[in-house]
PQR file with spaces between the fields and no chain letter, atoms N, CA, C, O and H, PARSE charges and radii, in Angstrom:
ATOM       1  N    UNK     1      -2.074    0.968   16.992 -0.4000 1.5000
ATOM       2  CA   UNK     1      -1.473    0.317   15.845 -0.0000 2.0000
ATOM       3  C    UNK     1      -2.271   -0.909   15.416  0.5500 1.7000
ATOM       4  O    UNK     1      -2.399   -1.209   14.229 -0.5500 1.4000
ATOM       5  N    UNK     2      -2.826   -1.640   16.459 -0.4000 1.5000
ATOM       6  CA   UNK     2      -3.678   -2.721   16.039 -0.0000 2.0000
ATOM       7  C    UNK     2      -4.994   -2.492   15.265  0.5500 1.7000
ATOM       8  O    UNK     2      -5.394   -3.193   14.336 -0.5500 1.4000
ATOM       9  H    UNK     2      -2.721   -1.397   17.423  0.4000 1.0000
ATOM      10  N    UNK     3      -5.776   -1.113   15.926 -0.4000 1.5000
ATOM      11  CA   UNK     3      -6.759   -1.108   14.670 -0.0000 2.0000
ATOM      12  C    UNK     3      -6.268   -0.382   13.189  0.5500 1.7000
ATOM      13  O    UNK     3      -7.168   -0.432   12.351 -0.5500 1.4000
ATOM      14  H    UNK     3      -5.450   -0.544   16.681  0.4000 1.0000
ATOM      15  N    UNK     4      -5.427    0.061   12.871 -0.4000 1.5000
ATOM      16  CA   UNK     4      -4.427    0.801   11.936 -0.0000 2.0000
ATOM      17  C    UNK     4      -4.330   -1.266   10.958  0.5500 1.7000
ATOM      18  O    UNK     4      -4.646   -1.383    9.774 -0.5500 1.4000
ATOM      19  H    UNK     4      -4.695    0.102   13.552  0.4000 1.0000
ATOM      20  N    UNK     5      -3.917   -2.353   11.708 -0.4000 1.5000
ATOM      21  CA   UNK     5      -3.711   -3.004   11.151 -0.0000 2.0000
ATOM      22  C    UNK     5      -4.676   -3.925   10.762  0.5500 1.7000
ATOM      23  O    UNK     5      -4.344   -4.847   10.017 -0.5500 1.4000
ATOM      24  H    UNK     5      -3.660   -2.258   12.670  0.4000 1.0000
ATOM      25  N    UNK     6      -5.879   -3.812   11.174 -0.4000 1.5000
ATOM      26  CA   UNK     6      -7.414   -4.142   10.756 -0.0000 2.0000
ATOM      27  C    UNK     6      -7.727   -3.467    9.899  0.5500 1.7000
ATOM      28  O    UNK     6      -8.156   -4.103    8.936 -0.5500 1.4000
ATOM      29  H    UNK     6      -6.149   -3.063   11.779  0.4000 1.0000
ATOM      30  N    UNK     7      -7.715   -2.314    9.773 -0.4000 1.5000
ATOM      31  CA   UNK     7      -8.421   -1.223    8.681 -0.0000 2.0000
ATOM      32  C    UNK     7      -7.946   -1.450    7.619  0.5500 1.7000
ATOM      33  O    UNK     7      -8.556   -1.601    6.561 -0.5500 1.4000
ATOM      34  H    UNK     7      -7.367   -1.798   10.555  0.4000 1.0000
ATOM      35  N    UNK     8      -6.196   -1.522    7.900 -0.4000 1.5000
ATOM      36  CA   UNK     8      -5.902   -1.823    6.549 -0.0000 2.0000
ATOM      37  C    UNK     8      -5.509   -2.949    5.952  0.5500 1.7000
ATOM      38  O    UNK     8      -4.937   -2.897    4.863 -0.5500 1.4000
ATOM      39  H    UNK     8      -5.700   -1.400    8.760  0.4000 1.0000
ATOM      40  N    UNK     9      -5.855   -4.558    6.813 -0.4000 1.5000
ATOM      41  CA   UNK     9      -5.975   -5.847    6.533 -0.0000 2.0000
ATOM      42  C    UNK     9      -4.142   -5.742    6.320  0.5500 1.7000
ATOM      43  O    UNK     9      -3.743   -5.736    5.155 -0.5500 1.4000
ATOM      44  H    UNK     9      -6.320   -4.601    7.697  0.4000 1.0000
ATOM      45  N    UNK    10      -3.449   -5.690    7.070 -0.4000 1.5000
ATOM      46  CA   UNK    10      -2.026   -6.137    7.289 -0.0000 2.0000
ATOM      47  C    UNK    10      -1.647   -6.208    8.564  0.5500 1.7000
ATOM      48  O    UNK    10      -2.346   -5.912    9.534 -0.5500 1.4000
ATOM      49  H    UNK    10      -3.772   -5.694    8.016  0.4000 1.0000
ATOM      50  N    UNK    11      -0.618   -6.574    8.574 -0.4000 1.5000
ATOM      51  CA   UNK    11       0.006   -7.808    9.545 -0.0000 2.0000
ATOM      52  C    UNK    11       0.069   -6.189   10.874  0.5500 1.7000
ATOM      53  O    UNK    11       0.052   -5.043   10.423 -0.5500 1.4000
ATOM      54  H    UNK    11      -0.051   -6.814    7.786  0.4000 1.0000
ATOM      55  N    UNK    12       0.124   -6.407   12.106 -0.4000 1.5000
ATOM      56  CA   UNK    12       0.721   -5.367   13.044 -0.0000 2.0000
ATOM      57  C    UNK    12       2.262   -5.112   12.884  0.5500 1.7000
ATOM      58  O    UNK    12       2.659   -4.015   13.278 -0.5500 1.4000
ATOM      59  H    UNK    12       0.138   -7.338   12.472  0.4000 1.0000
ATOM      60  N    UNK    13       3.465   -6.253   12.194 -0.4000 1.5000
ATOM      61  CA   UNK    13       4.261   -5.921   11.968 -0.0000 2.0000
ATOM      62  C    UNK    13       4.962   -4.935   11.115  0.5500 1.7000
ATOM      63  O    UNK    13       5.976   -4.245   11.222 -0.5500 1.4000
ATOM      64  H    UNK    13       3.142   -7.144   11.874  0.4000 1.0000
ATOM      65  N    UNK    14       3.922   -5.152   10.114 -0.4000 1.5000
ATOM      66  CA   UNK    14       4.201   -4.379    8.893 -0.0000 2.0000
ATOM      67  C    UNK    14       3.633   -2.923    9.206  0.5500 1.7000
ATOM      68  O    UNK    14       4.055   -2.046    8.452 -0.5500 1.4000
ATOM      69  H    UNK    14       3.099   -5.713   10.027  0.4000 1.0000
ATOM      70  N    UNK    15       2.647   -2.488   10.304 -0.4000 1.5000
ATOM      71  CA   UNK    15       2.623   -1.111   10.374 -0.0000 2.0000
ATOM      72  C    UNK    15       3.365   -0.734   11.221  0.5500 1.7000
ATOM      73  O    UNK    15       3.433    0.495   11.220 -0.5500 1.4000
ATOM      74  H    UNK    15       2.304   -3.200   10.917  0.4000 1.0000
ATOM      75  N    UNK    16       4.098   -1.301   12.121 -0.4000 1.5000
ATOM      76  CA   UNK    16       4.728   -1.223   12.905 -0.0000 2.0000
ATOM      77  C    UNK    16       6.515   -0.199   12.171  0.5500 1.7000
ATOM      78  O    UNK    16       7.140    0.818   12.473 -0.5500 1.4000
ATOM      79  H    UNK    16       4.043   -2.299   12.122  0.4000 1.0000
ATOM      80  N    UNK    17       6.626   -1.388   11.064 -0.4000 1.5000
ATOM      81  CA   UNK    17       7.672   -1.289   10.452 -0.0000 2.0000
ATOM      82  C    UNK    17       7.426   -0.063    9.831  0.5500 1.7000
ATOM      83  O    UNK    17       8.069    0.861   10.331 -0.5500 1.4000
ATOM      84  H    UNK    17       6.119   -2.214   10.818  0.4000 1.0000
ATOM      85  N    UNK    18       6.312    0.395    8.403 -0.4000 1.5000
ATOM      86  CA   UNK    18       5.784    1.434    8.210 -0.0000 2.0000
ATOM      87  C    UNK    18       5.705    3.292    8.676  0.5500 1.7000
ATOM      88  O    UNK    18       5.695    4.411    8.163 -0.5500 1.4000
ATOM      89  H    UNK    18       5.790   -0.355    7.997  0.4000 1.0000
ATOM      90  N    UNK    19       5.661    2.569   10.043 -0.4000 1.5000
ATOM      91  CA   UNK    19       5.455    3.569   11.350 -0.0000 2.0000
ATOM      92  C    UNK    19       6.731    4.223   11.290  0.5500 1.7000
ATOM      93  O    UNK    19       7.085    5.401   11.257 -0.5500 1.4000
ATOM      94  H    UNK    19       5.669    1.659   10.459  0.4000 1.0000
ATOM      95  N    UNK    20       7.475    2.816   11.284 -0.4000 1.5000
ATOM      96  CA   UNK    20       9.013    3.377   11.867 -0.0000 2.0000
ATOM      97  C    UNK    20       9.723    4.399   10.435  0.5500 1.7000
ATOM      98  O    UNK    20      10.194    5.503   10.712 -0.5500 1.4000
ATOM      99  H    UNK    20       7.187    1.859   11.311  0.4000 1.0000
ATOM     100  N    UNK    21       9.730    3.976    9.179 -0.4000 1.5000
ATOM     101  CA   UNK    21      10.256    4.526    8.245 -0.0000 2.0000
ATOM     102  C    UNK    21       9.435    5.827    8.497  0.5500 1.7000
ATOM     103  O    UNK    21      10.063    6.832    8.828 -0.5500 1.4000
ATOM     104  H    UNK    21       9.348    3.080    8.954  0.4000 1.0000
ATOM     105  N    UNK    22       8.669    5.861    8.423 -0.4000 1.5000
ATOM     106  CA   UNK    22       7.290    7.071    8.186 -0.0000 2.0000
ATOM     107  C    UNK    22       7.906    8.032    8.919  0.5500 1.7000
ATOM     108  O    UNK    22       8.206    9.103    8.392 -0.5500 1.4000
ATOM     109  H    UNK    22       8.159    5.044    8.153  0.4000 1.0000
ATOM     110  N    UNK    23       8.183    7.756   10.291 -0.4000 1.5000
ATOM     111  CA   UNK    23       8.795    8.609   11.414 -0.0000 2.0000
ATOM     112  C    UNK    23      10.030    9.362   10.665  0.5500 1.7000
ATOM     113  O    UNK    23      10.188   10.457   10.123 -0.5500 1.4000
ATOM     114  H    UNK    23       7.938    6.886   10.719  0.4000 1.0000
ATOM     115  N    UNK    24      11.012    7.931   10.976 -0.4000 1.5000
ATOM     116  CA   UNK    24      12.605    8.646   10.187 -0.0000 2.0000
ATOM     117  C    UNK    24      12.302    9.798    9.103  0.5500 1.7000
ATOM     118  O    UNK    24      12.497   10.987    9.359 -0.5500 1.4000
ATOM     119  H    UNK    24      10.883    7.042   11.416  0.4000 1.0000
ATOM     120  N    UNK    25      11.802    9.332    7.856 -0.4000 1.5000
ATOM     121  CA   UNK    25      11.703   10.062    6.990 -0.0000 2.0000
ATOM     122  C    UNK    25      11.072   11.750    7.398  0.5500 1.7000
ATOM     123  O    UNK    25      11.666   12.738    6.966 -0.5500 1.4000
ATOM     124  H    UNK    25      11.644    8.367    7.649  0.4000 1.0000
ATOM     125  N    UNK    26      10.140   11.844    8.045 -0.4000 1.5000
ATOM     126  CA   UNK    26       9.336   12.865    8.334 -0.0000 2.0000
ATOM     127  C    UNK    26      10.452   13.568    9.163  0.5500 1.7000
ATOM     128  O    UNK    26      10.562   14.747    8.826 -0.5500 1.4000
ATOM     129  H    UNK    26       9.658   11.042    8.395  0.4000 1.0000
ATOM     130  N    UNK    27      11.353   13.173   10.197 -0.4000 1.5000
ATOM     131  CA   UNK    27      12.541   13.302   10.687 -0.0000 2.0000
ATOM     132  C    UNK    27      13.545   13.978   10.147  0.5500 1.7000
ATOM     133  O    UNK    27      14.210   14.804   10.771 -0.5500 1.4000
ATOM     134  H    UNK    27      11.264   12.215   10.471  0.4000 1.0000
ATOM     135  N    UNK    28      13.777   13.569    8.554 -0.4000 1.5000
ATOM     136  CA   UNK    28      14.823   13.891    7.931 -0.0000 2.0000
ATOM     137  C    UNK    28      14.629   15.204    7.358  0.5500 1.7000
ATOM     138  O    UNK    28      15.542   16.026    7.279 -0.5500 1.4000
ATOM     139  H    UNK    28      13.236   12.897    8.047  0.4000 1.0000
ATOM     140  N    UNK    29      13.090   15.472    6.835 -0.4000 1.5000
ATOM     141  CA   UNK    29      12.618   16.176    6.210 -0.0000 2.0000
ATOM     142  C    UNK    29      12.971   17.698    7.052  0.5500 1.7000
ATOM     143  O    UNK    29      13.581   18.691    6.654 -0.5500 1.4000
ATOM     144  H    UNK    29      12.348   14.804    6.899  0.4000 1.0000
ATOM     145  N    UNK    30      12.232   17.370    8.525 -0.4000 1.5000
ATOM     146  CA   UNK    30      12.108   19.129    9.272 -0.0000 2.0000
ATOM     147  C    UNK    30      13.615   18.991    9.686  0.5500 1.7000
ATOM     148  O    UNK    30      13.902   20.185    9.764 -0.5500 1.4000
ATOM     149  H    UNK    30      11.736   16.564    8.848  0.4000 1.0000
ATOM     150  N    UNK    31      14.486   18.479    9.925 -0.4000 1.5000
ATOM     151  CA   UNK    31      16.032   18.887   10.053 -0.0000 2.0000
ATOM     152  C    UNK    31      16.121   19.400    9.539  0.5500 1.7000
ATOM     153  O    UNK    31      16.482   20.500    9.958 -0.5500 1.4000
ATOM     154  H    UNK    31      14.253   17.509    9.861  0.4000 1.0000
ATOM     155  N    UNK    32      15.846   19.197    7.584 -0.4000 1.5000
ATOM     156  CA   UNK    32      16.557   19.953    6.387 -0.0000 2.0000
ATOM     157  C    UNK    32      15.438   21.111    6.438  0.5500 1.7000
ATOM     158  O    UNK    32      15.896   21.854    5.570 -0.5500 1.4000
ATOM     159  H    UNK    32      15.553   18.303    7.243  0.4000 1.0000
ATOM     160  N    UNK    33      14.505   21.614    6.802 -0.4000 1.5000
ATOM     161  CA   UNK    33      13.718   22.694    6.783 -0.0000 2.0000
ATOM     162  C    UNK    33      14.139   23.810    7.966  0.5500 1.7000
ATOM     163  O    UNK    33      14.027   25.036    7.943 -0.5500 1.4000
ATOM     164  H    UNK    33      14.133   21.011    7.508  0.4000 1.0000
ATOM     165  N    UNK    34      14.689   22.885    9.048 -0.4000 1.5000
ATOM     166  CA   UNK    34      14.693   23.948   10.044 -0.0000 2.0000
ATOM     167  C    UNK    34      15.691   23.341   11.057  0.5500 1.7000
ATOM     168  O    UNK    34      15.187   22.849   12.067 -0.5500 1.4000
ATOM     169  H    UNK    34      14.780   21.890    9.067  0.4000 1.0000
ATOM     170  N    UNK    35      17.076   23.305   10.925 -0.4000 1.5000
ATOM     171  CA   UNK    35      18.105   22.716   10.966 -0.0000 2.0000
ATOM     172  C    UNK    35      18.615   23.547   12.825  0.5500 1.7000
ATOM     173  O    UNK    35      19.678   23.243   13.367 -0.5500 1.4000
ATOM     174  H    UNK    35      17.485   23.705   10.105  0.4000 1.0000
């Protein structure tokens, strides 16, 4: 996550946070595909 937050010149928190929505969402998605 730390070079993720060099590359893209933001905070480690903010990919951190990123990470986390990114997950959920991707989460929500294959439930509703394959329940």
């Amino acid at each position: 996550l730390e070079e993720i937050a060099d590359i893209t010149g933001t905070q480690l928190g903010t990919v951190k946070s990123r990470m986390h929505y990114a997950k959920r969402a991707l989460r929500k998605l294959i439930e509703e595909k394959a329940p």
